[in-house]
TORKOL-4160 file (C-alpha; in steps of 0.2 Angstrom, whole numbers, padded with zeros to 4 digits, m for minus):
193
<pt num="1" X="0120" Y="m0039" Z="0447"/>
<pt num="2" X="0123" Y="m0023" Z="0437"/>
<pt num="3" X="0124" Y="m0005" Z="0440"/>
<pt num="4" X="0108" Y="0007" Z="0441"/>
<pt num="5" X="0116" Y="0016" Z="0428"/>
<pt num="6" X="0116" Y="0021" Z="0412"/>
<pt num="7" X="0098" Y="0022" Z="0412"/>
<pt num="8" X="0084" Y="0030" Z="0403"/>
<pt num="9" X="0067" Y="0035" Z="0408"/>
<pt num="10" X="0053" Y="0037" Z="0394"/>
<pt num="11" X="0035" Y="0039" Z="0392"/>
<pt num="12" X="0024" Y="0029" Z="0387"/>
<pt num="13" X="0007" Y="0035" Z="0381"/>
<pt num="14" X="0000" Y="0017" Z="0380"/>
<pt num="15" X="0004" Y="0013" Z="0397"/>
<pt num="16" X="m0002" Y="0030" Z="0402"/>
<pt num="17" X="m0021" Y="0028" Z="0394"/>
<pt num="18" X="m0021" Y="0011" Z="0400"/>
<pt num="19" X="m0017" Y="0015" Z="0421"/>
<pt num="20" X="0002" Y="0010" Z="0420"/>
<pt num="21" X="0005" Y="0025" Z="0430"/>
<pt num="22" X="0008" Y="0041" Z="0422"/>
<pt num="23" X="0016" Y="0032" Z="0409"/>
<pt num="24" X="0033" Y="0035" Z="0415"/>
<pt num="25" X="0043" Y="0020" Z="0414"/>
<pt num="26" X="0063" Y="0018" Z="0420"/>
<pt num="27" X="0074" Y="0006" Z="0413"/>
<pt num="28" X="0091" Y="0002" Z="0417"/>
<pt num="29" X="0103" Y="m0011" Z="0411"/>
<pt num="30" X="0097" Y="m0026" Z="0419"/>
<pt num="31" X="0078" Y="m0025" Z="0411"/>
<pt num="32" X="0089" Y="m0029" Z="0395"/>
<pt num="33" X="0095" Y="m0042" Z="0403"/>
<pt num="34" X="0081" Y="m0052" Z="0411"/>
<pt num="35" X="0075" Y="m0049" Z="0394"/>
<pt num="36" X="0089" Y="m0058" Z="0385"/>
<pt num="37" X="0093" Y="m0068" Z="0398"/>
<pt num="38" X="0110" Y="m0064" Z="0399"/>
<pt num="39" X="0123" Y="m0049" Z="0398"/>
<pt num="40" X="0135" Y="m0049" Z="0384"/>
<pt num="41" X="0143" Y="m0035" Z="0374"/>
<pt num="42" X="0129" Y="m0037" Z="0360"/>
<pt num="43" X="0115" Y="m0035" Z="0373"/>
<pt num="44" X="0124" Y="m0018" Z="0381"/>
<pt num="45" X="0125" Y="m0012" Z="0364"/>
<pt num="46" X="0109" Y="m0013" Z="0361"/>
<pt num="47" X="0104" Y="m0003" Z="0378"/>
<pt num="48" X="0115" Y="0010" Z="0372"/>
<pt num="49" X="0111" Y="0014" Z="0354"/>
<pt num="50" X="0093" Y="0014" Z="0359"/>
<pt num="51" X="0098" Y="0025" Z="0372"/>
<pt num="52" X="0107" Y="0035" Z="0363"/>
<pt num="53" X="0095" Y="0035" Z="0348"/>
<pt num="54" X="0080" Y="0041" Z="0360"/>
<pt num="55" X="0090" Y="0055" Z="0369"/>
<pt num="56" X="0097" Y="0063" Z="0354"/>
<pt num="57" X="0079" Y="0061" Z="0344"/>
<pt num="58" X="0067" Y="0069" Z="0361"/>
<pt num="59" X="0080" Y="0083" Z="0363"/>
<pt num="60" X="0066" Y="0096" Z="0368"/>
<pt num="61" X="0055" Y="0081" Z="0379"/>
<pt num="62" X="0055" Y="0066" Z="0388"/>
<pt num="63" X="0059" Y="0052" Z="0376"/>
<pt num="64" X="0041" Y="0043" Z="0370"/>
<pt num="65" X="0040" Y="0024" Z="0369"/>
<pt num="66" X="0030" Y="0020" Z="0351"/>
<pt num="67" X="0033" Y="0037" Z="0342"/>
<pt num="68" X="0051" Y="0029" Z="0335"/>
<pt num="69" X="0053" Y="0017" Z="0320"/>
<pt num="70" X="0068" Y="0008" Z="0319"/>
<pt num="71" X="0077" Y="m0002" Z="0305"/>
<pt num="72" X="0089" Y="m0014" Z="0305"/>
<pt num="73" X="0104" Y="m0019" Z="0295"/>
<pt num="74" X="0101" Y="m0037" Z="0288"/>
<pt num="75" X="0090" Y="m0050" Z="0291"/>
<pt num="76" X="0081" Y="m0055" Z="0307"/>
<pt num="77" X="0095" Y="m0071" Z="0307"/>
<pt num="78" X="0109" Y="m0062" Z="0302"/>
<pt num="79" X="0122" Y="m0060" Z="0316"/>
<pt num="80" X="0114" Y="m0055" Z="0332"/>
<pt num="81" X="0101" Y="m0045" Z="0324"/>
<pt num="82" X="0087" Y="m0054" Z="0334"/>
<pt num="83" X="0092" Y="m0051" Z="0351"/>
<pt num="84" X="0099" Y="m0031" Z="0346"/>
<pt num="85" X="0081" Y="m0032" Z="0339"/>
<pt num="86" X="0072" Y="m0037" Z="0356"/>
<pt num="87" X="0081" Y="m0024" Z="0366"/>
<pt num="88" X="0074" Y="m0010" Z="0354"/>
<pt num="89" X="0058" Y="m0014" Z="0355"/>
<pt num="90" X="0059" Y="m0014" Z="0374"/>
<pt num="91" X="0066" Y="0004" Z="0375"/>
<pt num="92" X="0058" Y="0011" Z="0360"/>
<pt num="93" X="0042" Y="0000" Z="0358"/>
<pt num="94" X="0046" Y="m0002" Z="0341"/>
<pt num="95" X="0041" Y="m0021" Z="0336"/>
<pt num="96" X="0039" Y="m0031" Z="0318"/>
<pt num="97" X="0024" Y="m0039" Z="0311"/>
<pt num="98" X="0021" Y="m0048" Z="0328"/>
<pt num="99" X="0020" Y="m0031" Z="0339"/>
<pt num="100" X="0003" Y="m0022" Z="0345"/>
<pt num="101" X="m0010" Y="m0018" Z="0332"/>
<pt num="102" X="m0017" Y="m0001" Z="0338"/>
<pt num="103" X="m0031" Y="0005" Z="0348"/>
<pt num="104" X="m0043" Y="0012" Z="0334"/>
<pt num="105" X="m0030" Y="0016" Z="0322"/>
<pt num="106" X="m0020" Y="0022" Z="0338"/>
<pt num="107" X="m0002" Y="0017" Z="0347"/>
<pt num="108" X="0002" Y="0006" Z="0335"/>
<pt num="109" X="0018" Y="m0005" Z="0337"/>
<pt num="110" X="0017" Y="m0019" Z="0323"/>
<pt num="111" X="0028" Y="m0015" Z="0309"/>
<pt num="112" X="0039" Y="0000" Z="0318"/>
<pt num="113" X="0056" Y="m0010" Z="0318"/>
<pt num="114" X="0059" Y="m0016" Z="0299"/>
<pt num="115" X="0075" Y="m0027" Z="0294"/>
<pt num="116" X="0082" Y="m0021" Z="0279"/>
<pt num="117" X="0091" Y="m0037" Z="0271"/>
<pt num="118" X="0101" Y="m0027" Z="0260"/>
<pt num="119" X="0115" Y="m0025" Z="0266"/>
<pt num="120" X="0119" Y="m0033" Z="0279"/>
<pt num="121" X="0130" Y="m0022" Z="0287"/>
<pt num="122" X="0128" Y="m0005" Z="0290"/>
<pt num="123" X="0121" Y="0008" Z="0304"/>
<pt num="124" X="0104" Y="0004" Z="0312"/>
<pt num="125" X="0092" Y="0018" Z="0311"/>
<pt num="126" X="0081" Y="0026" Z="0321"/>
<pt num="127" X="0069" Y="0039" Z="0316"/>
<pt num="128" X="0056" Y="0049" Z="0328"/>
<pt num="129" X="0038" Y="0046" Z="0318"/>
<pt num="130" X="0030" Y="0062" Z="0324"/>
<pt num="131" X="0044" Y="0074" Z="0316"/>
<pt num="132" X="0053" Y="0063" Z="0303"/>
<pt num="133" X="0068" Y="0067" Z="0315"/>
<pt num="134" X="0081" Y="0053" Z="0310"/>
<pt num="135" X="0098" Y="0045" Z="0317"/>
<pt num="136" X="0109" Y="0031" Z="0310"/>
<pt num="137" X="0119" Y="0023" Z="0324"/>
<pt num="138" X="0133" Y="0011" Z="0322"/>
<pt num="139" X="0141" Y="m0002" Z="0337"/>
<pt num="140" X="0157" Y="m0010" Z="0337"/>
<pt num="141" X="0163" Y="m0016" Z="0354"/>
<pt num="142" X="0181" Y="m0020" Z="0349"/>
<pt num="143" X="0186" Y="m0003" Z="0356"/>
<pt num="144" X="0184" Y="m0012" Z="0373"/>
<pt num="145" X="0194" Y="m0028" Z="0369"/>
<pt num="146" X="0189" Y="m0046" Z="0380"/>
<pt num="147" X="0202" Y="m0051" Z="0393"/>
<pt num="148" X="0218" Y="m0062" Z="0384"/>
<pt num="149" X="0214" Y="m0076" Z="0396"/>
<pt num="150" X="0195" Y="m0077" Z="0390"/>
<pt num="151" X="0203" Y="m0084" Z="0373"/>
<pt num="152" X="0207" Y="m0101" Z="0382"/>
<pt num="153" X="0194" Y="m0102" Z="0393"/>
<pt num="154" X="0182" Y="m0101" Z="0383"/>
<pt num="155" X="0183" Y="m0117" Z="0377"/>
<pt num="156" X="0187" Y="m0125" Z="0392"/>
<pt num="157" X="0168" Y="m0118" Z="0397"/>
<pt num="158" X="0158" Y="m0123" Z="0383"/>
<pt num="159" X="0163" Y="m0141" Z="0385"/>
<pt num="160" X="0161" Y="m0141" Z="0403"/>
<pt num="161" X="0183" Y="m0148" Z="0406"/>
<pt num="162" X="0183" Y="m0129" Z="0416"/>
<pt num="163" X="0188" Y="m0131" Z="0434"/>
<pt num="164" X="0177" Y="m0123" Z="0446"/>
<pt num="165" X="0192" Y="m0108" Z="0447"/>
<pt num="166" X="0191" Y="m0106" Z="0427"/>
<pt num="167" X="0175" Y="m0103" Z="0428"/>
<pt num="168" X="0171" Y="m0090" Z="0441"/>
<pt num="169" X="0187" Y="m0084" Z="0431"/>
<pt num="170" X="0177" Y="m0083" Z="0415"/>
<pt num="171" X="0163" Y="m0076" Z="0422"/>
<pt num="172" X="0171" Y="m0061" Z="0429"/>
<pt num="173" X="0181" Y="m0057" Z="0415"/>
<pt num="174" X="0167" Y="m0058" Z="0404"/>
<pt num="175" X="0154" Y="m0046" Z="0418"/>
<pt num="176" X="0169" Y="m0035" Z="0417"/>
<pt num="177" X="0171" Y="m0031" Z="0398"/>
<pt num="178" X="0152" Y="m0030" Z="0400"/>
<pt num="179" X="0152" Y="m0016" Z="0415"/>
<pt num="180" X="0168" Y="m0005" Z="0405"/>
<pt num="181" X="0157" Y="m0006" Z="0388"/>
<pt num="182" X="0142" Y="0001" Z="0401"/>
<pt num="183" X="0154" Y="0012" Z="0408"/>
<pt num="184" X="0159" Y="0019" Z="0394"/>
<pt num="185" X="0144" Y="0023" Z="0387"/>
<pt num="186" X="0145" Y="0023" Z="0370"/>
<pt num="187" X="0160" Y="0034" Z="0370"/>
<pt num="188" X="0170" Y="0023" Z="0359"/>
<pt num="189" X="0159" Y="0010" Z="0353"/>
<pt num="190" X="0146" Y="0019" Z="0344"/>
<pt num="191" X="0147" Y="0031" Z="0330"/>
<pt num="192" X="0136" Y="0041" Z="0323"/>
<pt num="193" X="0135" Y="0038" Z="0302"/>
């Protein structure tokens, strides 16, 4: 469906004490998307500023699922700040009011990701709990422009008058933007504030 890659492996000390292995987990592009459901630009930003974030925050050690809090510009309605949201705490463990309470005070996810409703726009931050380190990431995918011809059949999709051709023609072009904005890896779609 997608590429193996970009990927990031992390560790989880939860899933460690509890027998998921050694705690090492590997994920890769399509975990984000059997999570959302779908692949779109949003969802493969979302992979690659947690990505990012976690690399760049565990530059001495494997990354650690649960020792990041994460903060989002604007409501959870706002935009696309839900399904950004849902990707995060899949790679970082991070989760609202609604994530894991702890074992005895310990490994707890519940209130890690927080939505900062003003303002509304800005980066996203990220911010490794165990030694304050922080980053501020920001995600624009318009560097990696949608196919002209996606404008008209996009319509033509949504209220089912597409031909079989337009489509398959829609789908690719729209897997496509998806695998360059993977490809690319951040490159030029996400700055750092």
């Amino acid at each position: 469906m997608f590429p193996d890659t970009p990927s990031i492996t992390l560790y989880d000390p939860l899933g460690h004490l509890l027998g998921a292995g050694d705690g090492h987990f590997t994920y890769t592009f399509v975990d984000a998307v059997k999570l959302a459901g779908h692949a779109c630009p949003t969802v493969a930003g979302a992979f690659l500023m947690a990505k990012l974030a976690a690399e760049r925050l565990f530059l001495d050690c494997v990354p650690v699922r649960g020792d990041m809090r994460v903060t989002v510009p604007g409501a959870v309605a706002h935009g696309v700040n839900g399904p950004i949201s849902q990707i995060f705490t899949l790679l970082t463990g991070a989760a609202a009011d609604n994530g894991f309470h702890g074992l005895a005070g310990q490994h707890v996810r519940s209130g890690l990701l927080h939505f900062a409703d003003l303002p509304s726009v800005g980066p996203f931050r990220f911010e490794r709990i165990s030694n304050g380190q922080r980053i501020a990431l920001s995600y624009s995918p318009a560097a990696i422009a949608p196919a002209p011809e996606m404008g008209p059949l996009l319509p033509l999709v949504l209220s089912h008058r597409a031909s079989v051709v337009q489509q398959e023609q829609f789908r690719t072009l729209w897997r496509q933007r998806v695998l360059a904005i993977l490809a690319d890896e951040g490159r030029c779609t996400i700055q750092q504030a």
